[in-house]
PDB file of N, H, CA, C and O in Angstrom:
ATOM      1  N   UNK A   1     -17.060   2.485  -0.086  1.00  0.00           N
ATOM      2  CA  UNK A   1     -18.152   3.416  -0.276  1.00  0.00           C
ATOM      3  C   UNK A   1     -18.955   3.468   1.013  1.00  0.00           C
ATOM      4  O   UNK A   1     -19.188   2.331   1.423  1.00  0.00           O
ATOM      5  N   UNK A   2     -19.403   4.340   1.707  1.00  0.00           N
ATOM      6  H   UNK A   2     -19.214   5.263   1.374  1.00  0.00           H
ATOM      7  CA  UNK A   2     -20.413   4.884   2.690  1.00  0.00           C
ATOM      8  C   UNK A   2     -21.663   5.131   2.249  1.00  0.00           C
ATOM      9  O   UNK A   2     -21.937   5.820   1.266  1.00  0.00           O
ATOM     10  N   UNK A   3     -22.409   4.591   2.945  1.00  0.00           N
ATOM     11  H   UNK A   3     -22.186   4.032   3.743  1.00  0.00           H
ATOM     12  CA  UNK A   3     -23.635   4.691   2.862  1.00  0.00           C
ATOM     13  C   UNK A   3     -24.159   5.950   3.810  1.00  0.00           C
ATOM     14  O   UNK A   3     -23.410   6.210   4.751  1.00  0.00           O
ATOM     15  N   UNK A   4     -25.323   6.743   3.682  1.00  0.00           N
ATOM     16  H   UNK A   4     -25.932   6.533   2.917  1.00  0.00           H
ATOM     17  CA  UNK A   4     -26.183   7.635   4.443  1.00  0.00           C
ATOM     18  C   UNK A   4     -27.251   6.435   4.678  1.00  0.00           C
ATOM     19  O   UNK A   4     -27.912   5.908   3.782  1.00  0.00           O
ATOM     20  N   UNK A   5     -27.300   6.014   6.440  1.00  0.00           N
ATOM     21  H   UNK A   5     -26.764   6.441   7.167  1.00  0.00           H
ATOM     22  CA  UNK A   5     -28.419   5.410   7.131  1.00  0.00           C
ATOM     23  C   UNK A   5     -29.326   6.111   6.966  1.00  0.00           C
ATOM     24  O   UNK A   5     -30.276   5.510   6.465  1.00  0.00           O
ATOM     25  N   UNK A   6     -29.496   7.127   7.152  1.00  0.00           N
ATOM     26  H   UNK A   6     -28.724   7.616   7.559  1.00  0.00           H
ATOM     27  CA  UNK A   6     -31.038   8.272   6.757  1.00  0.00           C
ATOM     28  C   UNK A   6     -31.453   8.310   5.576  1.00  0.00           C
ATOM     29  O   UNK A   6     -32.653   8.496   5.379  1.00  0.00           O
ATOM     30  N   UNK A   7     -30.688   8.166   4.659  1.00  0.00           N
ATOM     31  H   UNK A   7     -29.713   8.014   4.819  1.00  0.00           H
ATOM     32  CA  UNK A   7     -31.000   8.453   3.079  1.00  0.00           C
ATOM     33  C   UNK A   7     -31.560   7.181   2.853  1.00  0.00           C
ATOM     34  O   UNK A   7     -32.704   7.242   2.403  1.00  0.00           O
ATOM     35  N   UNK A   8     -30.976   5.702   3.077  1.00  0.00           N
ATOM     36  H   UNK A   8     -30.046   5.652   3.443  1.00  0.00           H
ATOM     37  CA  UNK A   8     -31.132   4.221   2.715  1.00  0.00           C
ATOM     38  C   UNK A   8     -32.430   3.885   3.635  1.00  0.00           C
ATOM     39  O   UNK A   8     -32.983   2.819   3.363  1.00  0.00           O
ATOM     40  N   UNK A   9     -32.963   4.626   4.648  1.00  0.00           N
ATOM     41  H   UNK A   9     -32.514   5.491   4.869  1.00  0.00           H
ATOM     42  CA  UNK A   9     -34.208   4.111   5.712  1.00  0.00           C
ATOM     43  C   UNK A   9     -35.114   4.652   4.869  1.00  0.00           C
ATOM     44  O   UNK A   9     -36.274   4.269   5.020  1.00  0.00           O
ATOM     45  N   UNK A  10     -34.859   5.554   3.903  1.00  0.00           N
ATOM     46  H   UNK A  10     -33.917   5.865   3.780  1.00  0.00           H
ATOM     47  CA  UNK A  10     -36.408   6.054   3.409  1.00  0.00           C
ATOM     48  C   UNK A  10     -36.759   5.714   1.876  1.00  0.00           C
ATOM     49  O   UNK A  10     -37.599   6.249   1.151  1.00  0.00           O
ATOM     50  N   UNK A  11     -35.946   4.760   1.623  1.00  0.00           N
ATOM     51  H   UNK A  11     -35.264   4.326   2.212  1.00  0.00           H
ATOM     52  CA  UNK A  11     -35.876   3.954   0.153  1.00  0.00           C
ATOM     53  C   UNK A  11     -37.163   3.142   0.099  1.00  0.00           C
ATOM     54  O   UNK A  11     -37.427   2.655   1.198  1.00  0.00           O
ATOM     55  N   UNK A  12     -37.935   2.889  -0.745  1.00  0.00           N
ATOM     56  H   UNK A  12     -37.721   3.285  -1.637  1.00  0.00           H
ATOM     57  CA  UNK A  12     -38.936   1.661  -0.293  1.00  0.00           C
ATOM     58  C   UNK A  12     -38.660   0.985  -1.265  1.00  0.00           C
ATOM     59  O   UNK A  12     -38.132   1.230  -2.349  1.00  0.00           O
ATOM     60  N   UNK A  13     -39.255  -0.317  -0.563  1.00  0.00           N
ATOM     61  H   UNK A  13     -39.684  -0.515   0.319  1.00  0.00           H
ATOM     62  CA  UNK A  13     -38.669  -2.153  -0.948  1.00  0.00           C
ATOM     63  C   UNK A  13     -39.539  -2.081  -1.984  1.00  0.00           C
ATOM     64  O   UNK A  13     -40.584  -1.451  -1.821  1.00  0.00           O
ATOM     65  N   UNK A  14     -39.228  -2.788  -3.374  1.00  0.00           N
ATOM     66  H   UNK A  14     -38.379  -3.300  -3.507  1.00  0.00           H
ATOM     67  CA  UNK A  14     -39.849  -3.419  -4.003  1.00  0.00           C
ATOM     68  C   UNK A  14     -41.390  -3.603  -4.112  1.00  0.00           C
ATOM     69  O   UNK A  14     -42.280  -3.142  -4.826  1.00  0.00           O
ATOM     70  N   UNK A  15     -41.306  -4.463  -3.108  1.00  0.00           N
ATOM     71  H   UNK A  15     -40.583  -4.838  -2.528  1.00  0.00           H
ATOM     72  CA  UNK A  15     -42.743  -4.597  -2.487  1.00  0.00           C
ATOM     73  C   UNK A  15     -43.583  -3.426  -2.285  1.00  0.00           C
ATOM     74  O   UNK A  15     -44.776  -3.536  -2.000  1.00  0.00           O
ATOM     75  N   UNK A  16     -43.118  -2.545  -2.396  1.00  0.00           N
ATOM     76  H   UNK A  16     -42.150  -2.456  -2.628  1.00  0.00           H
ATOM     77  CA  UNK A  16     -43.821  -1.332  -1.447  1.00  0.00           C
ATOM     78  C   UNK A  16     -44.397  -0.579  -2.707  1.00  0.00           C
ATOM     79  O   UNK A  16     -45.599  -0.318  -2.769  1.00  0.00           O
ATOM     80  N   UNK A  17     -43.319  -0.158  -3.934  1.00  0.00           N
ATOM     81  H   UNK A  17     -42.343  -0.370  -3.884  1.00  0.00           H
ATOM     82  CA  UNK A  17     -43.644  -0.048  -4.843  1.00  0.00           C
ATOM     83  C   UNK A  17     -44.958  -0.951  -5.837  1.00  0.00           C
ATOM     84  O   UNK A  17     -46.081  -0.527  -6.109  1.00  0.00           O
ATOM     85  N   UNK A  18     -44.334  -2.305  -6.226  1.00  0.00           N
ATOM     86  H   UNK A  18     -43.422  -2.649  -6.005  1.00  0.00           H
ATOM     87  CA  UNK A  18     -45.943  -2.736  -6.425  1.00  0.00           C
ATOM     88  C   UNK A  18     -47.141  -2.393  -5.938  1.00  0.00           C
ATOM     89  O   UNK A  18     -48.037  -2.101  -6.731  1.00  0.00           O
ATOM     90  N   UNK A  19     -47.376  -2.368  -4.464  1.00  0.00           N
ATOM     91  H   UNK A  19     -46.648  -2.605  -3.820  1.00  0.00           H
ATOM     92  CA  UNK A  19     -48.383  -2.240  -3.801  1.00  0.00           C
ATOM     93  C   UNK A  19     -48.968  -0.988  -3.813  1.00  0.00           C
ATOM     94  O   UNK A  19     -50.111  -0.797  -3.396  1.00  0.00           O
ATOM     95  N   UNK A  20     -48.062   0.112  -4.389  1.00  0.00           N
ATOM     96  H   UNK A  20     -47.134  -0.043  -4.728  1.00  0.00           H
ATOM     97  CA  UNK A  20     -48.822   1.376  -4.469  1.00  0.00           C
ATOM     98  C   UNK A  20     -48.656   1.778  -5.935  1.00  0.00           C
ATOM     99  O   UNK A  20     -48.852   2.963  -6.208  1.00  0.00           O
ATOM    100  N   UNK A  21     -48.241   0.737  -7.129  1.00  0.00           N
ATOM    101  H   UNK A  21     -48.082  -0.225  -6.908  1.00  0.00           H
ATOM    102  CA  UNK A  21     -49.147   0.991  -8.379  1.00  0.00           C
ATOM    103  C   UNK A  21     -49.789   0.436  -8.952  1.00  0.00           C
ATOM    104  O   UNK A  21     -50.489   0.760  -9.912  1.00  0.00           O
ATOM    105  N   UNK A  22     -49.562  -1.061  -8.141  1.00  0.00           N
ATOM    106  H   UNK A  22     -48.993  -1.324  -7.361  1.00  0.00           H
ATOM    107  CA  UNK A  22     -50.712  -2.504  -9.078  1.00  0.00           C
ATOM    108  C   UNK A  22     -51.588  -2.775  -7.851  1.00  0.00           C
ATOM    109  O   UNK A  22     -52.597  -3.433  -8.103  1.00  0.00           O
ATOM    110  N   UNK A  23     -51.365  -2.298  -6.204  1.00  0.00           N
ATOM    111  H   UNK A  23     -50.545  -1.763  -5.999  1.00  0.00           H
ATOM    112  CA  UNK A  23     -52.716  -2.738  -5.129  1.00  0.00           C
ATOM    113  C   UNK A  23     -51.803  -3.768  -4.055  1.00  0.00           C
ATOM    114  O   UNK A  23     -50.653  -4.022  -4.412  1.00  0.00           O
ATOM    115  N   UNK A  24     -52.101  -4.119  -3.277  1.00  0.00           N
ATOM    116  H   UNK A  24     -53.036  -3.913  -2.988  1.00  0.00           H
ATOM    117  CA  UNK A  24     -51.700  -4.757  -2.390  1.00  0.00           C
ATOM    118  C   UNK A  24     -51.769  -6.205  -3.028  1.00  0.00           C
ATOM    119  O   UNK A  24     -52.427  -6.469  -4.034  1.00  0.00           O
ATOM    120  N   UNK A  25     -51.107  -6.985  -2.409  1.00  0.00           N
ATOM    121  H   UNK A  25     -50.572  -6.771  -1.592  1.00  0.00           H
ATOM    122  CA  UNK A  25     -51.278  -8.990  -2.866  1.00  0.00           C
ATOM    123  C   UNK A  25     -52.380  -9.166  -2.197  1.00  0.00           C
ATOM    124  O   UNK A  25     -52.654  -8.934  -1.020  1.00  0.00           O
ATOM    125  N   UNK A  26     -53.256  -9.789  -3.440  1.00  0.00           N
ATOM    126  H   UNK A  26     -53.034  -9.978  -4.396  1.00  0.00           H
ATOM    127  CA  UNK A  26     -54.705 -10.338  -3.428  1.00  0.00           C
ATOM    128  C   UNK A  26     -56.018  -9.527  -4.027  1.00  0.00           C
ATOM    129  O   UNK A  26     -57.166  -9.959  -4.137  1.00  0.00           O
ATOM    130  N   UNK A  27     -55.518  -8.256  -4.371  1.00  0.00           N
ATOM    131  H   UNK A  27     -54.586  -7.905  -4.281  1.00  0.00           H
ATOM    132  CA  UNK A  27     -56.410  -7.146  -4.766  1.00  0.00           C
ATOM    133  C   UNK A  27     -56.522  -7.580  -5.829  1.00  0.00           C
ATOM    134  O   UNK A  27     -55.562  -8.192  -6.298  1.00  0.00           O
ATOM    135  N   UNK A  28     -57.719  -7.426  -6.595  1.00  0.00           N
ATOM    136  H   UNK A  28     -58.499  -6.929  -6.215  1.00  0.00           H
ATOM    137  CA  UNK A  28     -58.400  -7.708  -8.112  1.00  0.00           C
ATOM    138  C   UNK A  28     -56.696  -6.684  -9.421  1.00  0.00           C
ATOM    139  O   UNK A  28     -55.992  -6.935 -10.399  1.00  0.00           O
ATOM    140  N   UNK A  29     -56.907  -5.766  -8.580  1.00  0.00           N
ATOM    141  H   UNK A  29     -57.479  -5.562  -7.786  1.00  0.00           H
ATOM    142  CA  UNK A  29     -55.385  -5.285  -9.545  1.00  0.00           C
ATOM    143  C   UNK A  29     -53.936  -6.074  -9.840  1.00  0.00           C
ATOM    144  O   UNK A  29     -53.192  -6.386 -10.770  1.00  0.00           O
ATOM    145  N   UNK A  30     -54.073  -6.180  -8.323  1.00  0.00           N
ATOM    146  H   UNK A  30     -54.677  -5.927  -7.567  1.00  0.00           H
ATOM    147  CA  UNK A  30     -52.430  -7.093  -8.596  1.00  0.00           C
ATOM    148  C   UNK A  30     -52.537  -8.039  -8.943  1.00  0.00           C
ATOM    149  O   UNK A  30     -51.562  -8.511  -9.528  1.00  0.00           O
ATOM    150  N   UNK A  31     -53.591  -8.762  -8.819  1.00  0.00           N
ATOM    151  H   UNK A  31     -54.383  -8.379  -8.344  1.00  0.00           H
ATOM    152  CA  UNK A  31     -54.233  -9.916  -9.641  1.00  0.00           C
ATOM    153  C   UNK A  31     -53.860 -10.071 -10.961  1.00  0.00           C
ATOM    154  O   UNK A  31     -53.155 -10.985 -11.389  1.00  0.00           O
ATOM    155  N   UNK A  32     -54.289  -9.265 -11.531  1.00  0.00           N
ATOM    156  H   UNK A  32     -54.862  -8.523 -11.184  1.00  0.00           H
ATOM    157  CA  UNK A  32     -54.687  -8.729 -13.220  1.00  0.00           C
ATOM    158  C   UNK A  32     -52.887  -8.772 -13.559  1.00  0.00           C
ATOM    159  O   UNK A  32     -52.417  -9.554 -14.385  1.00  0.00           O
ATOM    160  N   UNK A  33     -52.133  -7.900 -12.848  1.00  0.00           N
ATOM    161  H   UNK A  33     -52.515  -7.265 -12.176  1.00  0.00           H
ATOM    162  CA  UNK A  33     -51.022  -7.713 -13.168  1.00  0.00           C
ATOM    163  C   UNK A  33     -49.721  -8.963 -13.040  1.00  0.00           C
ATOM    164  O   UNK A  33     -48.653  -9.108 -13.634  1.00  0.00           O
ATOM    165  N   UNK A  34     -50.446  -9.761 -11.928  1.00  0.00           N
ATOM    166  H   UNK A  34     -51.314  -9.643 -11.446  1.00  0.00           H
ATOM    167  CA  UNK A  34     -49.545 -10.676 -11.485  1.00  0.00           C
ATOM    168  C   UNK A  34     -49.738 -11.737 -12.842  1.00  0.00           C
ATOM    169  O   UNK A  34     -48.720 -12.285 -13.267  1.00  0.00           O
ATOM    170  N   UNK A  35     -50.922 -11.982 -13.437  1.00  0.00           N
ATOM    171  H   UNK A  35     -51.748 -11.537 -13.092  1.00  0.00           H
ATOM    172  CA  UNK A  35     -51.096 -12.501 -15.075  1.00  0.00           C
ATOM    173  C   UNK A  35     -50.535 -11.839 -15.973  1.00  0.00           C
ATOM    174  O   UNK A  35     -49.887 -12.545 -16.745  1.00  0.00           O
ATOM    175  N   UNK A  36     -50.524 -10.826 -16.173  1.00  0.00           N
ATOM    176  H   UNK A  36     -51.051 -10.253 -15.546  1.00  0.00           H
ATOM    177  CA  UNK A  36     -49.889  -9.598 -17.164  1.00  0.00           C
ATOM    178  C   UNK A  36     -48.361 -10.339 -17.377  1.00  0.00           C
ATOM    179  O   UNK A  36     -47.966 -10.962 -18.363  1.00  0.00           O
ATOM    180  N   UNK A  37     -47.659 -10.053 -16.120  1.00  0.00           N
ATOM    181  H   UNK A  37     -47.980  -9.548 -15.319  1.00  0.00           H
ATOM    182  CA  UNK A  37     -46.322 -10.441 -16.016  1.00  0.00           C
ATOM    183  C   UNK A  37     -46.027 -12.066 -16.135  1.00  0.00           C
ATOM    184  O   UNK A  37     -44.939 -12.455 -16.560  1.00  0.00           O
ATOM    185  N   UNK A  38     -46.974 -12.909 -15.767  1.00  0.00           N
ATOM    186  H   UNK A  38     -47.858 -12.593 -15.422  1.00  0.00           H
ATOM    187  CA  UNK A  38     -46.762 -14.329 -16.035  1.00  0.00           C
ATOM    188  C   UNK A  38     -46.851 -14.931 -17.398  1.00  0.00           C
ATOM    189  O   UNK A  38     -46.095 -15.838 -17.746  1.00  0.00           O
ATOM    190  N   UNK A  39     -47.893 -14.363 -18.267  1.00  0.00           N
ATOM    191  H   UNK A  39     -48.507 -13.627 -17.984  1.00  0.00           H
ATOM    192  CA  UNK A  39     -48.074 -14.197 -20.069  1.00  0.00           C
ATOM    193  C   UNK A  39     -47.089 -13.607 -20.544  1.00  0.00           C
ATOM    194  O   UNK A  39     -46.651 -14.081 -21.592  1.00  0.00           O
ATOM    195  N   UNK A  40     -46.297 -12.215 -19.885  1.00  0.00           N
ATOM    196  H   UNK A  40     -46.653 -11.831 -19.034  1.00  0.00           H
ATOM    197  CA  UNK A  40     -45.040 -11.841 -21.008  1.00  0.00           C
ATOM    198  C   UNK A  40     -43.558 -12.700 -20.557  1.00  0.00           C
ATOM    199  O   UNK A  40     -42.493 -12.530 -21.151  1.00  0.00           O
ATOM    200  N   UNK A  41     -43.730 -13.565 -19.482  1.00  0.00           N
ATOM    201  H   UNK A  41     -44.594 -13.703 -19.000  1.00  0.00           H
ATOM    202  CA  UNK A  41     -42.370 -14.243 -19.579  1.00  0.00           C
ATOM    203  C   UNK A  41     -42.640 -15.696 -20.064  1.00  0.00           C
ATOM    204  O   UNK A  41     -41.861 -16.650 -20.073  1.00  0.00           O
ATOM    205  N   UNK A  42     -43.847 -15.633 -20.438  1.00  0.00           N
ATOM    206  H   UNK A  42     -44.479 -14.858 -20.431  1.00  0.00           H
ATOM    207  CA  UNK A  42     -44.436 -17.056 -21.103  1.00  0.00           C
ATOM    208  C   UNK A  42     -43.881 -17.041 -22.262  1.00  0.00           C
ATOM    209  O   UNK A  42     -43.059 -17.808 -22.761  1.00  0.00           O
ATOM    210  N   UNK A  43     -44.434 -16.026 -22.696  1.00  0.00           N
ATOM    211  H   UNK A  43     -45.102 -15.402 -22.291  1.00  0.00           H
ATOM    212  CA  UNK A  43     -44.115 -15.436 -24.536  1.00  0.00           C
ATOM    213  C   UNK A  43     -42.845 -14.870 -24.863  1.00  0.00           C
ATOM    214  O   UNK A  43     -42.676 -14.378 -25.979  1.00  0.00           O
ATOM    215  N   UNK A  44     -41.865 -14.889 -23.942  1.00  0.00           N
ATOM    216  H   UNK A  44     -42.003 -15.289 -23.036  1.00  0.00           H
ATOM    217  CA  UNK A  44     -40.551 -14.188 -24.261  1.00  0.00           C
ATOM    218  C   UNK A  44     -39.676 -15.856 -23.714  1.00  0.00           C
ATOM    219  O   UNK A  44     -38.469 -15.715 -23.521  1.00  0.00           O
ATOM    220  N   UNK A  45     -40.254 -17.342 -23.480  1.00  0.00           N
ATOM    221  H   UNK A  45     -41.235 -17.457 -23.637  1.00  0.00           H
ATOM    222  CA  UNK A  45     -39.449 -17.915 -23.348  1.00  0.00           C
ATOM    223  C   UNK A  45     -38.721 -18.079 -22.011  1.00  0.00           C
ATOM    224  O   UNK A  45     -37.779 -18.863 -21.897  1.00  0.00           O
ATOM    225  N   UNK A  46     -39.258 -17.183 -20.811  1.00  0.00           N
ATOM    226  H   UNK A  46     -40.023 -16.546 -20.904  1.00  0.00           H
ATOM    227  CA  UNK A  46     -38.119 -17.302 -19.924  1.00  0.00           C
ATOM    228  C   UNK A  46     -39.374 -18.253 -18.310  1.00  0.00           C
ATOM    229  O   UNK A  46     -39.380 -18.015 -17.103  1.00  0.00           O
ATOM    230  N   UNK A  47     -39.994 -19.008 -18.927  1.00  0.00           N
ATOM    231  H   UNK A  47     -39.988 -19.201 -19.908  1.00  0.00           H
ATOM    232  CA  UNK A  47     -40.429 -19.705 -17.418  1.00  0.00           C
ATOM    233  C   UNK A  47     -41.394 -20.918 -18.493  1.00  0.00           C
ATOM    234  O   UNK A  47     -41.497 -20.959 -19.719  1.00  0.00           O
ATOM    235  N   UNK A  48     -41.887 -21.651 -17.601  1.00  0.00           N
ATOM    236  H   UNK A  48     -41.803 -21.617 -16.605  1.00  0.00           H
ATOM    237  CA  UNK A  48     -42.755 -23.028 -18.296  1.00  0.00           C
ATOM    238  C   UNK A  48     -43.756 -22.895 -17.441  1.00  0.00           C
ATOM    239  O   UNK A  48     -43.571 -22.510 -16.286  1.00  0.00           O
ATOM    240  N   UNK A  49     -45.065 -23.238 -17.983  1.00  0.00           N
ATOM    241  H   UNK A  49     -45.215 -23.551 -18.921  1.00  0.00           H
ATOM    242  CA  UNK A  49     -46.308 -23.794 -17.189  1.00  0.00           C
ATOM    243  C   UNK A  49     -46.310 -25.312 -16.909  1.00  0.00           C
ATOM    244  O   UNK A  49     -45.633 -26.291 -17.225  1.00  0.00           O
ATOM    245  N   UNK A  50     -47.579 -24.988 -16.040  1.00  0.00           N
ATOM    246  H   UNK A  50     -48.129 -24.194 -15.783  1.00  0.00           H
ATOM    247  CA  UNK A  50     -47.406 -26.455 -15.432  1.00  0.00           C
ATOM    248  C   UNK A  50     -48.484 -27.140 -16.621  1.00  0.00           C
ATOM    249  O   UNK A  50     -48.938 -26.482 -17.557  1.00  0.00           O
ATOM    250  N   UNK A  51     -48.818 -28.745 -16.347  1.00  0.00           N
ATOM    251  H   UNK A  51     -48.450 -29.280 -15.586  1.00  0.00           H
ATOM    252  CA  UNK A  51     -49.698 -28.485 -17.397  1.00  0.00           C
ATOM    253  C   UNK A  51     -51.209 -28.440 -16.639  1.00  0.00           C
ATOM    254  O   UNK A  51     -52.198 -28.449 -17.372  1.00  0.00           O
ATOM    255  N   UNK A  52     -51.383 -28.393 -15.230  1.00  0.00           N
ATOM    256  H   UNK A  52     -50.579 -28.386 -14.634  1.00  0.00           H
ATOM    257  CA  UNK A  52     -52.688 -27.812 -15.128  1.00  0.00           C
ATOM    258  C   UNK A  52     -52.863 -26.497 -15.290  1.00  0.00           C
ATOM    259  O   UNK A  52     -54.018 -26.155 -15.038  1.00  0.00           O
ATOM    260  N   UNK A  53     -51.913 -25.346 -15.723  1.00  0.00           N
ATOM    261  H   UNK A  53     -50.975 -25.624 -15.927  1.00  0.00           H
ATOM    262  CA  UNK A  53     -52.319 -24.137 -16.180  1.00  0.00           C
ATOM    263  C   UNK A  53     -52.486 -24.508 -17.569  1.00  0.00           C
ATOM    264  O   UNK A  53     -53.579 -24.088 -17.950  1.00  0.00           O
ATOM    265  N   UNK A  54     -51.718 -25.261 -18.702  1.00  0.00           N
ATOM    266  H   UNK A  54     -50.830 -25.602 -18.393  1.00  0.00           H
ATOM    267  CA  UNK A  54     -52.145 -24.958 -20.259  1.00  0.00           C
ATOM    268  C   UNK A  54     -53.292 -25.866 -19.949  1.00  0.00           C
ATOM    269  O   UNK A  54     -54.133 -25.385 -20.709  1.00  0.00           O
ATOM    270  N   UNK A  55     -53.922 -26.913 -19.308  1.00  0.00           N
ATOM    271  H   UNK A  55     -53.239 -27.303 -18.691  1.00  0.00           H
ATOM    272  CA  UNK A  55     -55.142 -27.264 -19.775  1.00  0.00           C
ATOM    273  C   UNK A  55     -56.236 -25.776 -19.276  1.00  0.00           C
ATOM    274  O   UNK A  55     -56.855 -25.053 -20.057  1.00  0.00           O
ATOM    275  N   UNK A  56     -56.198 -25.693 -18.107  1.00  0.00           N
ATOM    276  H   UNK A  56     -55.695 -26.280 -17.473  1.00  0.00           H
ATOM    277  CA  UNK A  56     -57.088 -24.267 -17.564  1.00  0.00           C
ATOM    278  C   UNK A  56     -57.216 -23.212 -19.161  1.00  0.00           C
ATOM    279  O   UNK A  56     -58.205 -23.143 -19.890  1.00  0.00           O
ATOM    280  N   UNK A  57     -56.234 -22.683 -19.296  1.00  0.00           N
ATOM    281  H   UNK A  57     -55.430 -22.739 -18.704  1.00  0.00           H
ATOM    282  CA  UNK A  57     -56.070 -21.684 -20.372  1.00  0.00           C
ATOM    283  C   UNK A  57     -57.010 -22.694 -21.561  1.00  0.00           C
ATOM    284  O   UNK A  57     -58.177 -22.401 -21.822  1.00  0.00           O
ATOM    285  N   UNK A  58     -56.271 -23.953 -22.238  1.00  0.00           N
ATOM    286  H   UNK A  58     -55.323 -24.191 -22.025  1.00  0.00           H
ATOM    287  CA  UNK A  58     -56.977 -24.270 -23.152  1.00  0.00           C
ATOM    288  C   UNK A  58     -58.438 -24.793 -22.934  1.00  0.00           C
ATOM    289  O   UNK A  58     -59.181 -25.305 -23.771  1.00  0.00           O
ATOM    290  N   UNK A  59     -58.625 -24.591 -21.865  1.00  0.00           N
ATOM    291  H   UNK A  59     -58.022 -24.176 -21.185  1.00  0.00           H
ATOM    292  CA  UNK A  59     -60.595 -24.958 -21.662  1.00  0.00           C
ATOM    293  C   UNK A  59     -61.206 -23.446 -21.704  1.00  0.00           C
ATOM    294  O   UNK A  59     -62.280 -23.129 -22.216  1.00  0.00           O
ATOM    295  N   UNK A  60     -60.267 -22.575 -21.043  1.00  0.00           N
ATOM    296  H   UNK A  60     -59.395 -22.832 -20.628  1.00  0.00           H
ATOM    297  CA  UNK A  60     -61.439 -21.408 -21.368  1.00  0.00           C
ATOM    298  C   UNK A  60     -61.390 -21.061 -22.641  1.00  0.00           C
ATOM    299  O   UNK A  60     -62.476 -20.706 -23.099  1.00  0.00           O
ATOM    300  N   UNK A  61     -60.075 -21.040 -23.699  1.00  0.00           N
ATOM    301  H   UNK A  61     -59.192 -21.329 -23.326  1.00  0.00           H
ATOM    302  CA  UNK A  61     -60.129 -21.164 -24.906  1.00  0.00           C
ATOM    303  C   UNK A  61     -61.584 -22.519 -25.998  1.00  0.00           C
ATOM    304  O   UNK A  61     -61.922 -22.524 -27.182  1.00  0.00           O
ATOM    305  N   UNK A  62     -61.899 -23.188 -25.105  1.00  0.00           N
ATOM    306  H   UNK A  62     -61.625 -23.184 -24.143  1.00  0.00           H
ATOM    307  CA  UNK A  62     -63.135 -24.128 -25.871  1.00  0.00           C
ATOM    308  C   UNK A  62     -61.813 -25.222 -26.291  1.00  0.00           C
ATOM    309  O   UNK A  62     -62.328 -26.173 -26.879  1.00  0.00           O
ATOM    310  N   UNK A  63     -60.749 -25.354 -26.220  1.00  0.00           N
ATOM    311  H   UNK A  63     -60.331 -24.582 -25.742  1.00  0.00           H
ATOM    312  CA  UNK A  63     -59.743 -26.649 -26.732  1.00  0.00           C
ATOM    313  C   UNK A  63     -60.233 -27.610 -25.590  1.00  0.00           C
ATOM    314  O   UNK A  63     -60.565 -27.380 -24.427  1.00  0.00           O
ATOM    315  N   UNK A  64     -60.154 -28.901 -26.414  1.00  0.00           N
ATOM    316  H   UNK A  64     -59.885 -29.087 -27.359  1.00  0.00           H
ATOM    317  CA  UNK A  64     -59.768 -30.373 -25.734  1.00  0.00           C
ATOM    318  C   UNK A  64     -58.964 -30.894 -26.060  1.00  0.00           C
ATOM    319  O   UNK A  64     -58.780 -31.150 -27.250  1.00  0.00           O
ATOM    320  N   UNK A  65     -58.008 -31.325 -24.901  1.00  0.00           N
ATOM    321  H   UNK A  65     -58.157 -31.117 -23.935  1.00  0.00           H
ATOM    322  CA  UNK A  65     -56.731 -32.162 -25.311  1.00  0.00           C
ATOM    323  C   UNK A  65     -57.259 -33.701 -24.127  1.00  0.00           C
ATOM    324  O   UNK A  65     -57.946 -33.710 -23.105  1.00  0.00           O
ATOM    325  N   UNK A  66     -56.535 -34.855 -24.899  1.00  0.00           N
ATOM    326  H   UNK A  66     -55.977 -34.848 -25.729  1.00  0.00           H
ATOM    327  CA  UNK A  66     -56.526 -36.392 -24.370  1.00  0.00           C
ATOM    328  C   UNK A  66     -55.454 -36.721 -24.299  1.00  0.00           C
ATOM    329  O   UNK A  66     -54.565 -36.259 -25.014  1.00  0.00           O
ATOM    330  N   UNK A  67     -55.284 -37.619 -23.400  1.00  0.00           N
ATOM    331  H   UNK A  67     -56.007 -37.994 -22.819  1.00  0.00           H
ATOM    332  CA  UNK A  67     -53.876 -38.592 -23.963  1.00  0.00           C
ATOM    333  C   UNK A  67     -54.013 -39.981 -24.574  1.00  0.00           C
ATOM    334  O   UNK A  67     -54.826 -40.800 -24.146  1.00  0.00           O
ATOM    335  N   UNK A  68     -53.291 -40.183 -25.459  1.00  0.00           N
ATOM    336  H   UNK A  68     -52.631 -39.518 -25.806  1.00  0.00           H
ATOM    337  CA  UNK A  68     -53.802 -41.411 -26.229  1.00  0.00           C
ATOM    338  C   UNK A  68     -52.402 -42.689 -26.055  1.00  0.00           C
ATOM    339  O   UNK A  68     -52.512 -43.799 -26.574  1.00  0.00           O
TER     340      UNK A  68
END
């Protein structure tokens, strides 16, 4: 298969896309979104937290957890 170099130079990366519908990395948007996407692969099973994120989450929730 052949590729068109002209056609493939004006494709944009990934990256390029995020950045022009969720904001550049570090913007209050991509922010928001970069959580969005970290909660639905939480809840679908496909990644683990560490446990200084479930304590974070469960303190702003008002939970206390110890170890005994």
């Amino acid at each position: 298969m052949k590729f068109n170099e002209e056609t493939l130079s004006k494709l944009k990366r990934a990256d390029e896309h995020f950045d022009e519908r969720y904001g550049k990395l570090g913007t209050p948007s991509r922010i928001v979104f970069e959580k969005r996407e970290y909660i639905a692969l939480l809840e679908k099973g496909e990644t683990d937290m560490q446990l200084s994120t479930f304590l974070n989450i469960s303190q702003a929730l008002g939970l206390k957890f110890s170890l005994v």
